[in-house]
C-alpha positions as CSV (number, residue, x, y, z in Angstrom):
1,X,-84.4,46.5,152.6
2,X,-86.1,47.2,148.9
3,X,-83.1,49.0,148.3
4,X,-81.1,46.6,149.4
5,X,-82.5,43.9,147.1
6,X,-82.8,46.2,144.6
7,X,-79.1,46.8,144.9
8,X,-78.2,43.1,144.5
9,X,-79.5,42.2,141.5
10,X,-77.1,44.6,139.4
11,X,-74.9,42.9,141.2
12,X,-76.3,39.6,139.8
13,X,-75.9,40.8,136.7
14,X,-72.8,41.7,136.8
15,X,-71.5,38.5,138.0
16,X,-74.1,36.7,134.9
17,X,-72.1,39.8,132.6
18,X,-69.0,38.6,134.4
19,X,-70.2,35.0,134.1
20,X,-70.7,35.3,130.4
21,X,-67.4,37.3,129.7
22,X,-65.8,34.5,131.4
23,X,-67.7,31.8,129.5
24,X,-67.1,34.0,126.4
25,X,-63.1,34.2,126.8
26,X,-63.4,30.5,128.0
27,X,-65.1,29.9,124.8
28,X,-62.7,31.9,123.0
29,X,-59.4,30.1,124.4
30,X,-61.1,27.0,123.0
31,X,-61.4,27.9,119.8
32,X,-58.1,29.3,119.3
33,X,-57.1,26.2,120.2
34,X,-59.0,24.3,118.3
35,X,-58.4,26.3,115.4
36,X,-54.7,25.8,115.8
37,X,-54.9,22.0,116.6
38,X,-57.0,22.2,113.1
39,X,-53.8,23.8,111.3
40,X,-51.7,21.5,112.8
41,X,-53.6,18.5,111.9
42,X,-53.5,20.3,108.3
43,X,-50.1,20.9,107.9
44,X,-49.3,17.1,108.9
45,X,-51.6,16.0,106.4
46,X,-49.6,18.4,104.2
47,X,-46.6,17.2,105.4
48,X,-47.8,13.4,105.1
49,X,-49.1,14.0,101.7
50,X,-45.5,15.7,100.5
51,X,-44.0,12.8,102.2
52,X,-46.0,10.3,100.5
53,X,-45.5,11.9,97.2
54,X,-41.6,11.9,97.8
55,X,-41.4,8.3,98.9
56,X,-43.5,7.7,95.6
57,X,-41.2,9.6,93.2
58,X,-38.0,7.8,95.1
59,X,-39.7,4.5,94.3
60,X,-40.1,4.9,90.6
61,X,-36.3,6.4,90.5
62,X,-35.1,3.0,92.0
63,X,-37.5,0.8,90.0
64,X,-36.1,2.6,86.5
65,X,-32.7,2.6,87.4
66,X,-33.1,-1.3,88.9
67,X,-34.9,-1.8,85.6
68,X,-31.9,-0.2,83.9
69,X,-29.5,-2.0,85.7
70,X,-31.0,-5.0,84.6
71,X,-31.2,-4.2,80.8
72,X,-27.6,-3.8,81.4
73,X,-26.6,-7.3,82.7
74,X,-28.6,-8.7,80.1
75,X,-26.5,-7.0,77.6
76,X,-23.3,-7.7,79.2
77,X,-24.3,-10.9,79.7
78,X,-23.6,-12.3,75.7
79,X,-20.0,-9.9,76.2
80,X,-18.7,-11.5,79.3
81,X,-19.6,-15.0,78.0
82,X,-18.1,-14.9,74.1
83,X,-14.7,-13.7,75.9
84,X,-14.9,-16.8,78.1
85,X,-15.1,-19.0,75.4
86,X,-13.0,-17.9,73.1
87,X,-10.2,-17.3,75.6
88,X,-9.0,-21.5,75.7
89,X,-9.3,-21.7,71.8
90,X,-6.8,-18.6,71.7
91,X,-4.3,-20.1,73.5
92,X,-4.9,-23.4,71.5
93,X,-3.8,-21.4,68.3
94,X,-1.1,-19.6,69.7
95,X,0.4,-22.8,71.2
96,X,0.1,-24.5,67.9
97,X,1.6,-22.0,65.8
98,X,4.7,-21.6,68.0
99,X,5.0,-25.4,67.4
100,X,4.6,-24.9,63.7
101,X,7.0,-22.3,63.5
102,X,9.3,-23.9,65.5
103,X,9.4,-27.4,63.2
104,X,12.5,-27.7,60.8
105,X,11.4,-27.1,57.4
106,X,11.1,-30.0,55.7
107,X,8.5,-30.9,58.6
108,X,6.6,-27.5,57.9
109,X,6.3,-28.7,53.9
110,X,5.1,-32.0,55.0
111,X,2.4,-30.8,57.1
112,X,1.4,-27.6,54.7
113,X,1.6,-28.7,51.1
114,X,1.4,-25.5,49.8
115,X,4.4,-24.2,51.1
116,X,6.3,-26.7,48.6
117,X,3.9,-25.6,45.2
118,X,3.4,-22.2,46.5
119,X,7.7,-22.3,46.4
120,X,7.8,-24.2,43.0
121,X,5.2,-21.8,41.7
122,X,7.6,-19.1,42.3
123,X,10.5,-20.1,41.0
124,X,8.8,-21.1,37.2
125,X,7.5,-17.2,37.1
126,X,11.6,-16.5,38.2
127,X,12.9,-18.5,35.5
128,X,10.0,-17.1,33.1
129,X,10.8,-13.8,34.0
130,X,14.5,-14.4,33.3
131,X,13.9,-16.3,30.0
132,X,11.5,-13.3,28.6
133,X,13.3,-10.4,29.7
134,X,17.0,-11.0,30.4
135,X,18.1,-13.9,27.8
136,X,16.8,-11.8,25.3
137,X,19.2,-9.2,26.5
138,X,21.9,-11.8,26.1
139,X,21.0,-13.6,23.4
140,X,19.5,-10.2,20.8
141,X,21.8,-7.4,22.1
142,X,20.4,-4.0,20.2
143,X,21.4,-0.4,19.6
144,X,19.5,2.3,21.6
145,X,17.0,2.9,18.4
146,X,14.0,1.3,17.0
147,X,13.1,0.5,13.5
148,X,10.3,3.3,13.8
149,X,12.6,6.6,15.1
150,X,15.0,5.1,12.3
151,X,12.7,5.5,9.7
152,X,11.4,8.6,10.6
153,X,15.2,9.9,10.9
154,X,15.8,8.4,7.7
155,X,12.8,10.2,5.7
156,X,12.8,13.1,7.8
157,X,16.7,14.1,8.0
158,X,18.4,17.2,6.1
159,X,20.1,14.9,3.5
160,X,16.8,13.3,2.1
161,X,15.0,16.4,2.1
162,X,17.5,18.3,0.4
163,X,17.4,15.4,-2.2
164,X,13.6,15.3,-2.5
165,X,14.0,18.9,-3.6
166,X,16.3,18.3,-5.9
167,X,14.2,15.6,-7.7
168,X,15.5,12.7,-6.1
169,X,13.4,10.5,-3.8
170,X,15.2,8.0,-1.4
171,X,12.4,7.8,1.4
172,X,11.4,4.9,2.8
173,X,8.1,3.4,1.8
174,X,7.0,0.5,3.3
175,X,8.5,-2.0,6.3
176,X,6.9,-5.7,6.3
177,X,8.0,-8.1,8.9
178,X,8.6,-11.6,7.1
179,X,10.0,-15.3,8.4
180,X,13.8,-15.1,7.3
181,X,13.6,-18.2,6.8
182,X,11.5,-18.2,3.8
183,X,12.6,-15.3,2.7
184,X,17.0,-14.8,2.3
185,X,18.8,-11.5,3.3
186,X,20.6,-9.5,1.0
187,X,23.7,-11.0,1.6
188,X,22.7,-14.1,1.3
189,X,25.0,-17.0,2.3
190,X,27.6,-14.4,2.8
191,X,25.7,-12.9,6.1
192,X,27.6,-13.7,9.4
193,X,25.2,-11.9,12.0
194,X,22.0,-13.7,12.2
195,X,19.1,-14.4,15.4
196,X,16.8,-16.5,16.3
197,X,13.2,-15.6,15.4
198,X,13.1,-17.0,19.4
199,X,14.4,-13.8,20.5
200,X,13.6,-11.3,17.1
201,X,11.3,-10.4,14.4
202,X,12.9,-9.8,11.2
203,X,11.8,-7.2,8.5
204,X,12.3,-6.0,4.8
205,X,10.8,-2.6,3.3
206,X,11.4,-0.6,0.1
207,X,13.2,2.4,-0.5
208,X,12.8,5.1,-3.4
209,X,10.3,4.4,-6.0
210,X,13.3,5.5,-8.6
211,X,15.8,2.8,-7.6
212,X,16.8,-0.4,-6.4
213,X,17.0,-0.1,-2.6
214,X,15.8,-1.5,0.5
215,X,16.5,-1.9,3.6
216,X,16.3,-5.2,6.3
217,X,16.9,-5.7,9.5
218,X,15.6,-7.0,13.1
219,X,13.8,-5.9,16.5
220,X,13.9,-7.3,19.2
221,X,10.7,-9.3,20.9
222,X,10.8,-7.4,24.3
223,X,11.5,-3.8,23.1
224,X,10.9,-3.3,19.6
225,X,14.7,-2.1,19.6
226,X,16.8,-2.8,16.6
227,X,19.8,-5.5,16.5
228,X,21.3,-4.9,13.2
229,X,19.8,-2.8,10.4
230,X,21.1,-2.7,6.5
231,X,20.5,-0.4,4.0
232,X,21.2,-1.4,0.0
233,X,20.9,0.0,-3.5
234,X,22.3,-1.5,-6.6
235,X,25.3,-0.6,-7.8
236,X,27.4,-0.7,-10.9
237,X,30.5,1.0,-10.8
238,X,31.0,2.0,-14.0
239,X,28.1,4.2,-13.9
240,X,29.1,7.6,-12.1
241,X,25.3,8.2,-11.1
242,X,25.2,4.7,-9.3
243,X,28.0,6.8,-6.9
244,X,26.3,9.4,-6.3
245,X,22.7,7.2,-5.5
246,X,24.9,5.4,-2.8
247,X,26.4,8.5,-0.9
248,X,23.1,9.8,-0.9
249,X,22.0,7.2,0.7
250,X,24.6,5.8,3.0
251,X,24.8,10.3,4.2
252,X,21.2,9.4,5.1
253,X,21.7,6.8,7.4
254,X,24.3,7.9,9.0
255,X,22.1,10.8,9.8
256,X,19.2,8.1,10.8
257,X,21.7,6.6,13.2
258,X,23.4,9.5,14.4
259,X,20.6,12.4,14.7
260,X,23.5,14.8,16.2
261,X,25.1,14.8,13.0
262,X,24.3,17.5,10.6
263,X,23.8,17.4,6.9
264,X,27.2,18.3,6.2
265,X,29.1,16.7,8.7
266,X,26.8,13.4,7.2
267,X,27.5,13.8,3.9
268,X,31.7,14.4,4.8
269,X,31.9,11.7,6.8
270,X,29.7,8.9,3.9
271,X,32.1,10.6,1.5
272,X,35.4,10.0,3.5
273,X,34.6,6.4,4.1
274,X,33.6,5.7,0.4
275,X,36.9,7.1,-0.7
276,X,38.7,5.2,1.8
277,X,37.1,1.7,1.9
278,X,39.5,-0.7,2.5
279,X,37.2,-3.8,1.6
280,X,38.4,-5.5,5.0
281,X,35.1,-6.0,6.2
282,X,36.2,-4.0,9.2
283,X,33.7,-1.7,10.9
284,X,34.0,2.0,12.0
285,X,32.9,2.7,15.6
286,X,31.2,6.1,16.5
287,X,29.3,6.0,20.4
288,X,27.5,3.2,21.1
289,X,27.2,2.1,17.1
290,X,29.6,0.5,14.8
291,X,28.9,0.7,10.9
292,X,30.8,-0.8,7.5
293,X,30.2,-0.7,3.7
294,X,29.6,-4.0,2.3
295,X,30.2,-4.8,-1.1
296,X,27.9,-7.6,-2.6
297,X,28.6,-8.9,-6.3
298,X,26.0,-10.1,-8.5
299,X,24.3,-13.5,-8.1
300,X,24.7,-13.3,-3.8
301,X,21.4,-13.8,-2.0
302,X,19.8,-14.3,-5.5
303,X,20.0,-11.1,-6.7
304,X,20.9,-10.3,-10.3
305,X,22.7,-7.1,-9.5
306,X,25.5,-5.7,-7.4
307,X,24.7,-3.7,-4.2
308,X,26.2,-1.9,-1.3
309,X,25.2,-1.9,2.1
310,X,25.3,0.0,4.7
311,X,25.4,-2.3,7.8
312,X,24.9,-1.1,11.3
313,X,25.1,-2.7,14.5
314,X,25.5,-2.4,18.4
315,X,29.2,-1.9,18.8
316,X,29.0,-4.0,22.6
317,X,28.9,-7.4,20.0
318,X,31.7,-6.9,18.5
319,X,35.5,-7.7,19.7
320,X,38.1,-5.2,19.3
321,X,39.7,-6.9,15.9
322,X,36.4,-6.3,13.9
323,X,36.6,-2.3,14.5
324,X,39.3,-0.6,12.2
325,X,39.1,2.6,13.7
326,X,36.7,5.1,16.0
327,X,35.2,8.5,15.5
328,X,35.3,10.9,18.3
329,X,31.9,12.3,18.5
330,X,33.5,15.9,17.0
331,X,32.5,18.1,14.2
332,X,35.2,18.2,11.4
333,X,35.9,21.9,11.3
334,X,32.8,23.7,9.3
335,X,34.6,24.7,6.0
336,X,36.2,21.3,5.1
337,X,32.7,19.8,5.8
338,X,30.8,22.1,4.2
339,X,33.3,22.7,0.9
340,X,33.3,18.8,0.3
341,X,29.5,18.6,0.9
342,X,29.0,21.3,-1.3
343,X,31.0,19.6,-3.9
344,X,29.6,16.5,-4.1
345,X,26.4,18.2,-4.3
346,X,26.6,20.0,-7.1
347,X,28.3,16.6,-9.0
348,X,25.4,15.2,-8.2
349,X,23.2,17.5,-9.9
């Protein structure tokens, strides 16, 4: 019986071990699941917080872009509106210009006076640019030269330089311009080309500081171009010098006037014409310039003395009776030219 007993109460034990390995993996199951419940509760506050942090950063996206949106319609807002109003007052314009343009003119004028002044003010500035430019043309016609390239040619040609060096000065020294009315030409009453001071400015000037020569002319307002130009020196022809004075300077001018001739072919041609003057009044044309030697006896224009002038003018004035003859634009052949310059050089020193 002791035996017995003592044999059940390791078997009391093992059922209190088996007891407490029970309540011990009871225990255990628990708390792996209440461990896991604990994770999961975790993550969904996790999960909520994420959430919640999600939804937060979604809301401030849609209250900046509905703040945005808004700045935006209150911009457009002035653009949509302007358009709207100015649309009617468009088609008020439009609709009243096609009537204006459509009216007949006269209509147009009375409802726009400045179409009428703005028209009148026009045609004066046609009429003054006519007046100033083109009756001038008509009423002053000039040769292709003005007084200045004249009177460099004259001073600066072969024939007054060869002259200088041989002691005899026939430059030109001084131009004035003067009021032909106060002041006669050298032809006096006997001159038959004249202009209005309207259209020209007349001038007188000195040349040679050894003799009595000058030389007049005009220019023309517009261009400065010259109408007619004459050179003089006094002239008696009994004195043999007084000839030679007066080829000098009519070879001169001719080389002025013509700057393709040279010094011989000047000189031959002022010596041809002197020998053959026919005291016709009659001019000699040569390109776009006609010239003639004038004779003027003592007492004309005032003067005490005879002269001879050299006239030139623009040969488109003048009608085909008043030209005797025209030069081709040729070179005599070199030795006449040269022999009969040569000749009358060394008479005249």
């Amino acid at each position: 019986m002791s035996k017995s007993k003592k044999g059940a109460k390791p078997e009391e034990k093992d059922i209190k071990i088996n007891g407490e390995e029970e309540i011990t993996e009871t225990e255990a199951v628990d708390t792996d699941e209440a461990s896991e419940e604990i994770e999961a509760s975790e993550e969904a506050e996790e999960t909520e917080e994420v959430s919640e942090e999600v939804e937060e950063i979604e809301e401030a996206e849609e209250e900046s872009e509905a703040e945005s949106e808004e700045e935006a319609s209150d911009e457009d807002e002035p653009e949509e509106e302007q358009p709207v109003e100015k649309k009617p007052k468009a088609k008020k314009a439009n609709s009243s210009d096609n009537e204006f343009v459509n009216l007949p003119f006269i209509e147009k004028c009375k409802k726009d006076p400045v179409i009428p002044v703005a028209l009148l003010l026009a045609f004066i500035m046609i009429v003054v640019a006519v007046i100033y430019f083109l009756l001038p043309g008509v009423k002053a016609p000039t040769m292709d030269l003005t007084l200045e390239e004249f009177e460099n040619g004259f001073n600066q040609c072969d024939t007054t330089m060869y002259f200088f060096e041989s002691g005899f000065d026939i430059s030109i020294k001084k131009i004035e311009y003067i009021d032909r009315s106060a002041a006669p030409g050298i032809l006096g009453e006997t001159e038959t080309l004249s202009y209005s001071s309207t259209y020209v400015d007349h001038f007188t000037g000195h040349a040679s500081v050894l003799y009595d020569a000058g030389l007049e002319g005009a220019t023309r307002k517009t261009d400065g171009k010259l109408t007619h130009i004459r050179v003089y020196i006094a002239y008696d022809e009994d004195n043999q010098d007084d000839v030679i004075r007066v080829w000098m300077f009519f070879a001169a001018s001719l080389q002025a006037l013509y700057p393709d001739l040279s010094e011989f072919d000047a000189k031959y041609l002022a010596l041809s014409e002197m020998s053959n003057y026919a005291g016709d009044g009659m001019y000699i044309k040569r390109g776009d310039i006609a010239f003639r030697w004038i004779p003027v006896k003592p007492g004309v224009g005032g003067h005490e003395s005879a002269y001879i002038v050299i006239e030139a003018v623009p040969a488109k004035i003048l009608s085909d009776e008043q030209i005797a003859k025209t030069l081709e634009i040729t070179d005599p052949s070199a030795s006449e030219s040269e022999s009969a310059a040569v000749e009358a050089s060394a008479s005249a020193t």
